[in-house]
C-alpha positions as CSV (number, residue, x, y, z in Angstrom):
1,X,0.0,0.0,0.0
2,X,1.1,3.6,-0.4
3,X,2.0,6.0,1.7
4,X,1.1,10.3,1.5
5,X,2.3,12.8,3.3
6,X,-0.7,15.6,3.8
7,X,1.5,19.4,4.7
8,X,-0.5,22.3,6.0
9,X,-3.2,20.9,7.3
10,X,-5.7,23.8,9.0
11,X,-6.2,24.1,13.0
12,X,-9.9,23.9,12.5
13,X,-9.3,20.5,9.8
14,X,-7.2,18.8,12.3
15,X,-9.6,19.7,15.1
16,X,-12.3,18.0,13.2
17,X,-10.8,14.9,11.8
18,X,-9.1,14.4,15.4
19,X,-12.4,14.8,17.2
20,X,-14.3,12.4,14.5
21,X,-11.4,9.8,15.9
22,X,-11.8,10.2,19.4
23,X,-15.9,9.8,18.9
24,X,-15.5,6.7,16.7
25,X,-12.3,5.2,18.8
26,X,-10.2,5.4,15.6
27,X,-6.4,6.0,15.3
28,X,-6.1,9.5,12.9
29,X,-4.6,7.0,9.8
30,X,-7.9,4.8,9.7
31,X,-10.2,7.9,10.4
32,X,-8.4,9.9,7.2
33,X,-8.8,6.8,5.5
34,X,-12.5,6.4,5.9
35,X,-13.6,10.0,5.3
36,X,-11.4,9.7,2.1
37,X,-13.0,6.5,1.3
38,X,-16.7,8.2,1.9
39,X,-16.0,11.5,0.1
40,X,-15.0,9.2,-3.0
41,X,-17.6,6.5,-3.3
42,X,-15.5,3.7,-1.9
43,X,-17.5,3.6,1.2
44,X,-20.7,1.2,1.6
45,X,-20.6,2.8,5.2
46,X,-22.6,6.2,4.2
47,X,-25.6,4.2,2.6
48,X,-25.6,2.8,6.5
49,X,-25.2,6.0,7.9
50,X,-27.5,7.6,6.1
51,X,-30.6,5.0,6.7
52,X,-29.2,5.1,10.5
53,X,-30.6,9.1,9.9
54,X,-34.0,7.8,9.6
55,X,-33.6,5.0,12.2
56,X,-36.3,7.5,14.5
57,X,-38.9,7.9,11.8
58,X,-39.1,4.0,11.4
59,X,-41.6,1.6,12.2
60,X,-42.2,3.6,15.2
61,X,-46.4,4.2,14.9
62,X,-48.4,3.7,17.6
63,X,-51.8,2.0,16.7
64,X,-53.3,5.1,17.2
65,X,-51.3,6.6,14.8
66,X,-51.3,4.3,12.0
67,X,-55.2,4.2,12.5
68,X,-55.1,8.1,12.1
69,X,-52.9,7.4,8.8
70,X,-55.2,5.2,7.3
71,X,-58.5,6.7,8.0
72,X,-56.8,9.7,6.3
73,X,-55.7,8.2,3.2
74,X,-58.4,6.0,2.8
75,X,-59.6,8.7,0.1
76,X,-56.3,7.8,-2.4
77,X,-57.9,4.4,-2.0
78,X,-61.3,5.5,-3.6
79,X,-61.5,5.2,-7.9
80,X,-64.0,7.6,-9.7
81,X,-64.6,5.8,-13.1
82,X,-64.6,10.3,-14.4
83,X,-61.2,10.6,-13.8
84,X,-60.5,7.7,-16.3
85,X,-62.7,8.4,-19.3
């Protein structure tokens, strides 16, 4: 594998990458590494990350609620013959 040398890096760049390692208990190499991999494509991790966004609006409906859903979308449900002639 190849080595490179980053020079110059900003206060408030290191700051960031350094405190993404300490929150994911990763060494500076493998964090740089995986944000690299993410900003490119390489990364199957961000497709996770981004359904773990949604994780709160999932599957979560009380039966109240998804009775409230369903009474009000039972009219997208209904098919007046009109609209198809």
């Amino acid at each position: 594998m190849k080595s490179m040398t980053i020079h110059h890096i900003e206060p408030s760049l290191a700051n960031l990458i350094e405190r993404e390692a300490e929150k994911n208990g990763l060494s500076l190499n493998k964090t740089i590494k995986k944000i690299l991999a993410s900003a490119l494509g390489l990364s199957r991790e961000e497709t996770v990350n981004r359904r773990k966004n949604f994780e709160d609006l999932c599957g979560l409906w009380s039966k109240k609620d998804a009775d409230i859903f369903k009474k009000s979308s039972e009219m997208f449900e209904r098919i007046d013959p009109e609209d198809w002639k």
